[in-house]
C-alpha positions as CSV (number, residue, x, y, z in Angstrom):
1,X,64.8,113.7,108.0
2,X,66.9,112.5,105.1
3,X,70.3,112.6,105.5
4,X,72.3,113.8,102.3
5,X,75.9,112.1,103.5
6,X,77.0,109.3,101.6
7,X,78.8,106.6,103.4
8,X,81.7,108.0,102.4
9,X,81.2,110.6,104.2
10,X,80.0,109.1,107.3
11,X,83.2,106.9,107.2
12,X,85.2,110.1,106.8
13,X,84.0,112.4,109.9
14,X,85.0,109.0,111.8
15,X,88.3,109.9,111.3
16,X,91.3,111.5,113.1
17,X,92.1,113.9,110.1
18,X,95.6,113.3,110.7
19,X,96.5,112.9,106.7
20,X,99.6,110.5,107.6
21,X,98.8,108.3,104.9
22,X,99.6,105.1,106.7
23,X,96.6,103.4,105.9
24,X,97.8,103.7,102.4
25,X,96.2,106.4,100.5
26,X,96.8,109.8,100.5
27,X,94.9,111.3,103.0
28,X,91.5,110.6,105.2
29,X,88.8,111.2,102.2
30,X,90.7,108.4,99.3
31,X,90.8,106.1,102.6
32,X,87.1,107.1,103.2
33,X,86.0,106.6,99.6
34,X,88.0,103.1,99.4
35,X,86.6,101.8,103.1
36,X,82.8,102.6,101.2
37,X,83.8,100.7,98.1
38,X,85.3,97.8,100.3
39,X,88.7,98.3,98.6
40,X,90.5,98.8,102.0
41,X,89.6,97.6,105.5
42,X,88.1,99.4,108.4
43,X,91.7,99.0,110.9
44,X,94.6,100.8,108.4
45,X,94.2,104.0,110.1
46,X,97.1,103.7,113.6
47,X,96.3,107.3,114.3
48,X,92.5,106.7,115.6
49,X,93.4,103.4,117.4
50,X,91.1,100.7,118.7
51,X,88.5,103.2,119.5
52,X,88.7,104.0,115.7
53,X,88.6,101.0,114.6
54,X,85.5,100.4,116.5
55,X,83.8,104.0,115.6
56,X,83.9,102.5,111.7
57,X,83.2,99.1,112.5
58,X,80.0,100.3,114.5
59,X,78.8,102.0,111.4
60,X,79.1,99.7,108.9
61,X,77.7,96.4,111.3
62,X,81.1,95.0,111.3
63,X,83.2,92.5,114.3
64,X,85.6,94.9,116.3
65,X,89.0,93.6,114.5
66,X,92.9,94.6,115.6
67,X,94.6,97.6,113.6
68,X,96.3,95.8,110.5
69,X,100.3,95.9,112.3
70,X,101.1,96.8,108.3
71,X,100.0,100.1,108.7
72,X,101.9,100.8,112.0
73,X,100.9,100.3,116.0
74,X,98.8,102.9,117.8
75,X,100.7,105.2,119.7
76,X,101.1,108.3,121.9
77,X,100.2,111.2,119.6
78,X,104.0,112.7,118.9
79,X,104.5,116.2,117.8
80,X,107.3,117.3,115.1
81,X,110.2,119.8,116.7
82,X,112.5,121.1,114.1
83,X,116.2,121.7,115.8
84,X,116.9,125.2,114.8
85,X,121.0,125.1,114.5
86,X,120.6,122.6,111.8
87,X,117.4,123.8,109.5
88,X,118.7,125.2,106.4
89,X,115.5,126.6,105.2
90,X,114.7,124.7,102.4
91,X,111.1,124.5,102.8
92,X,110.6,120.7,101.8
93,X,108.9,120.1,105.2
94,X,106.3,122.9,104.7
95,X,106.0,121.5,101.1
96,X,105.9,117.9,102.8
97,X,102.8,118.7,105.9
98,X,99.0,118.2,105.1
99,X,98.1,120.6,107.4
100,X,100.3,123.3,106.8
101,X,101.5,123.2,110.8
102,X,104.9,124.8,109.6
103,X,106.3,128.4,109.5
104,X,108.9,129.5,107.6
105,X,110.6,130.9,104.7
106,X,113.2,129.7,101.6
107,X,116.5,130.1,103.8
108,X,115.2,130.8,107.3
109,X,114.7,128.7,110.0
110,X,111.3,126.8,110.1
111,X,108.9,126.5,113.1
112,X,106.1,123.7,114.0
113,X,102.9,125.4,115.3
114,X,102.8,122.6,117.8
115,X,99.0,123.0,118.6
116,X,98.5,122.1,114.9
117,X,100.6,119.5,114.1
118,X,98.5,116.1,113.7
119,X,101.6,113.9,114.6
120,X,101.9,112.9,110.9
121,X,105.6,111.6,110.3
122,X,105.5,113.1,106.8
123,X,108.0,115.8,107.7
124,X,110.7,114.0,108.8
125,X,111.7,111.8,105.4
126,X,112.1,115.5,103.1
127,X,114.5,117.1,105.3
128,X,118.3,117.0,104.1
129,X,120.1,118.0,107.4
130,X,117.8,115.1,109.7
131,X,116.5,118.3,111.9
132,X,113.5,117.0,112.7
133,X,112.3,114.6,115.5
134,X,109.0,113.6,116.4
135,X,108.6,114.0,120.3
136,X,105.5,112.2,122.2
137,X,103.3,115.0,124.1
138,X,100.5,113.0,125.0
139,X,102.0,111.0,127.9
140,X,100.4,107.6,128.0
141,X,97.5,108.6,126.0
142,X,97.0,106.8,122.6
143,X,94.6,107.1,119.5
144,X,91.3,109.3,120.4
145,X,92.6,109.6,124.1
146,X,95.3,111.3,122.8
147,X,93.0,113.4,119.8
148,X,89.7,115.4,120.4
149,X,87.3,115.8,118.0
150,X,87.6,119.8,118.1
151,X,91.3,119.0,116.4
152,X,89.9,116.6,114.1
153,X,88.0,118.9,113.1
154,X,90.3,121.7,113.3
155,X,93.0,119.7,111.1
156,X,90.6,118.8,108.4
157,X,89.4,122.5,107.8
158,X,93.5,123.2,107.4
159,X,93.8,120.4,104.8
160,X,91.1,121.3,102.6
161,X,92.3,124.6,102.4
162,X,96.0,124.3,101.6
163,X,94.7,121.3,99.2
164,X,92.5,124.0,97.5
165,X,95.7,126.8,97.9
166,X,97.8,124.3,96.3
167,X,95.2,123.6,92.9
168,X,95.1,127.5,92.9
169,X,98.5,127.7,92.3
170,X,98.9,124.7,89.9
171,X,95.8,126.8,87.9
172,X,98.1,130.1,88.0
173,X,101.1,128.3,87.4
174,X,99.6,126.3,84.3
175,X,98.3,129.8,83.1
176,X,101.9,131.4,83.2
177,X,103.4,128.6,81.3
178,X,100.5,128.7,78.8
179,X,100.9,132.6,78.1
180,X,104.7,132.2,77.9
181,X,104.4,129.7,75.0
182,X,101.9,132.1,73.7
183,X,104.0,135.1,73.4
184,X,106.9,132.6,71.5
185,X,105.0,130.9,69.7
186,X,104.0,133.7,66.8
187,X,107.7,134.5,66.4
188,X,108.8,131.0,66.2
189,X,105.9,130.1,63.8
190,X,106.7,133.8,61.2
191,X,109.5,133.8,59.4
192,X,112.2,136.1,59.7
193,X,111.9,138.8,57.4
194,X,108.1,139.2,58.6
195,X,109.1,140.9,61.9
196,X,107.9,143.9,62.9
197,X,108.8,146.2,65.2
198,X,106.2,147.4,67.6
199,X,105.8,150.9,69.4
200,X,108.7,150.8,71.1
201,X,110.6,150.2,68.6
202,X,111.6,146.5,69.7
203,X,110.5,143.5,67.0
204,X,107.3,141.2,68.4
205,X,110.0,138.7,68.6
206,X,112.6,139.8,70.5
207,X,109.7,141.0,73.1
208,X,108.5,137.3,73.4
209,X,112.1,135.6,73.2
210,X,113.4,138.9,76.1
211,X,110.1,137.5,78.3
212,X,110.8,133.3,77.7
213,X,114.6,134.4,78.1
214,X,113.6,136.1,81.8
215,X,111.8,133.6,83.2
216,X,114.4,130.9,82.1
217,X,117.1,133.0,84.3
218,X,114.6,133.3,87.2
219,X,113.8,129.5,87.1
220,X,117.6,128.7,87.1
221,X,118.3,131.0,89.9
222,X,115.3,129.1,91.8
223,X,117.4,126.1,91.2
224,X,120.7,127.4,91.9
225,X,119.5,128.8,95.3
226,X,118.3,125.1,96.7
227,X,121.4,123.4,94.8
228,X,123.3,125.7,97.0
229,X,121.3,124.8,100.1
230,X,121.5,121.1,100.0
231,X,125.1,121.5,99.2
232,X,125.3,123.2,102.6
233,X,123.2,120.4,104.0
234,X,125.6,117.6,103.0
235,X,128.1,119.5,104.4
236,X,126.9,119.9,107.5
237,X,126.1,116.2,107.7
238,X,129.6,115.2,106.9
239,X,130.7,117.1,109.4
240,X,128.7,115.9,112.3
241,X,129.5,112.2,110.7
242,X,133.2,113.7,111.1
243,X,132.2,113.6,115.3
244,X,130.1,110.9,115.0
245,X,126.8,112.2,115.4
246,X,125.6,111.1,111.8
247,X,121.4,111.5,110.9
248,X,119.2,109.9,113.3
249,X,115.8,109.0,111.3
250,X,117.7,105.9,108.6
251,X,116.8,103.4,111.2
252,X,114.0,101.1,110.4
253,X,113.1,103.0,107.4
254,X,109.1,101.9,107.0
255,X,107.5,101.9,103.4
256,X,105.4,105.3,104.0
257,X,108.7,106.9,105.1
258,X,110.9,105.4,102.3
259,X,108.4,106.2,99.4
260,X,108.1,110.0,100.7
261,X,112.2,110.1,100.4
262,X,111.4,108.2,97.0
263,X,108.8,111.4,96.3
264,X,110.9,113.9,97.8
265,X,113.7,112.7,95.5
266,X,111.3,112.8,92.6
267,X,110.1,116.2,93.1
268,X,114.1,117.8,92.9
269,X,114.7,115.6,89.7
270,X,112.1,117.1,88.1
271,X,112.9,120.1,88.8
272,X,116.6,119.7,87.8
273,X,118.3,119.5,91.5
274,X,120.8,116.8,91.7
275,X,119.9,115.0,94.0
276,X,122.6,113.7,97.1
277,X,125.2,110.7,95.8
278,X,125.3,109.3,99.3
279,X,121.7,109.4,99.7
280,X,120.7,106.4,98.0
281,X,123.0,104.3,100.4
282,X,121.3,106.2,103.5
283,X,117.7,106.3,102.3
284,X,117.3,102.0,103.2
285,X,120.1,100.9,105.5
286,X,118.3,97.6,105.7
287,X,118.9,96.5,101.7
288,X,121.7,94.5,101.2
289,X,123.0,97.1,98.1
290,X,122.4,100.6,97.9
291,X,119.1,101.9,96.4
């Protein structure tokens, strides 16, 4: 029978579905496609471990080769465990995991549905308050001792359907924006004495200016309300550097981690939210001057 899966493909359902990104792309299908092309090697993915390595190497007629240390070790599975006194509920975790293992809500303490977490790291960097630690639950048990195909399996089906939740929203959110700049642009575009009013007896353009002016206010109470909550964040961290229990996750900062702080840091400037003065110096304690 003729199988329709492309090696891509084949390469893919070899992996742990973890989406850490510490082989270097951004999740198990880009490192998939670029293991086909022969742009990346068969041992950058630390999650699936020797076995892994030997899984892809067995398919493509390949030598057995050690993980590439660059991408990390393999390692007990660990599982993320948010400390509730501390979460401020700012929901860059949620906004940060590729399987969409957290609960929670804007100002409410957050949750990790253990069972679903894929051990990923990529929660940890986002949060302001350093409230979350990644505990081992796997005992001795490393790479596919320590991952079963059924959550493999399980974790992928989660990722493909926030990825596909997530370019649902960009669509509706591109949409709005394109309506908004509708409804101004005719009364930007007439002059003046061409208004009209319509039934109500309002003119077009005060209608579309009232609407652009209401979802300004609503965007700059968005960003007042997390402003707010990091300010409470680096208050709370200067007062547990006040008792000496500073953040514990700045030590040996590795690239992954430090460019999804860079990303994390990105995301609030475009979105207007100043970012934390003292966080440059904490982000890379290893640098010689702040970053």
């Amino acid at each position: 029978m003729n199988d329709s899966k492309t090696l891509a493909d084949r390469i893919e359902d070899l992996l742990p579905q973890t989406q850490c990104t510490k082989c270097g792309y951004e999740g198990c299908r880009p490192y998939a496609e670029a293991v086909a092309t022969g742009a990346a090697n068969y041992n950058q993915c630390p999650p699936g471990g020797a076995e892994g390595v030997a899984r892809l190497a067995k398919l493509l007629g390949k030598p057995v080769i050690p993980i590439n240390p660059v991408n990390g070790v393999e390692r007990p599975r660990p599982a993320a465990f948010i400390d509730e006194q501390l979460c401020i509920g700012c929901t860059l975790c949620m906004q940060a995991c590729p399987v969409d293992a957290i609960v929670g809500a804007p100002k409410q303490m957050h949750t990790i549905v253990e069972d679903q977490c894929t051990g990923c790291d990529l929660c940890v960097a986002p949060c302001p308050v350093d409230c979350i630690a990644m505990i081992p639950v796997t005992g001795a048990a490393t790479g596919w001792d320590a991952w079963s195909q059924q959550q493999a399996d399980e974790a992928r089906v989660r990722h493909d359907r926030r990825q596909a939740r997530l370019a649902a929203e960009r669509d509706a959110a591109e949409a709005r924006a394109a309506a908004r700049r509708a409804a101004v642009a005719p009364a930007a575009a007439r002059p003046a004495s061409a208004a009209k009013a319509d039934t109500s007896g309002t003119p077009v353009e005060g209608a579309g200016a009232a609407a652009a002016t209401g979802a300004e206010d609503a965007e700059a109470k968005k960003k007042a309300i997390i402003q707010a909550a990091l300010e409470r964040a680096r208050r709370k961290k200067a007062e547990l550097a006040e008792r000496g229990a500073g953040p514990r996750n700045t030590e040996h900062v590795s690239a992954d981690v430090q460019a999804q702080i860079d990303a994390a840091e990105a995301r609030r400037r475009r979105i207007g939210i100043a970012a934390d003065p003292d966080a440059a110096n904490e982000s890379n304690p290893h640098d010689d001057k702040p970053t």
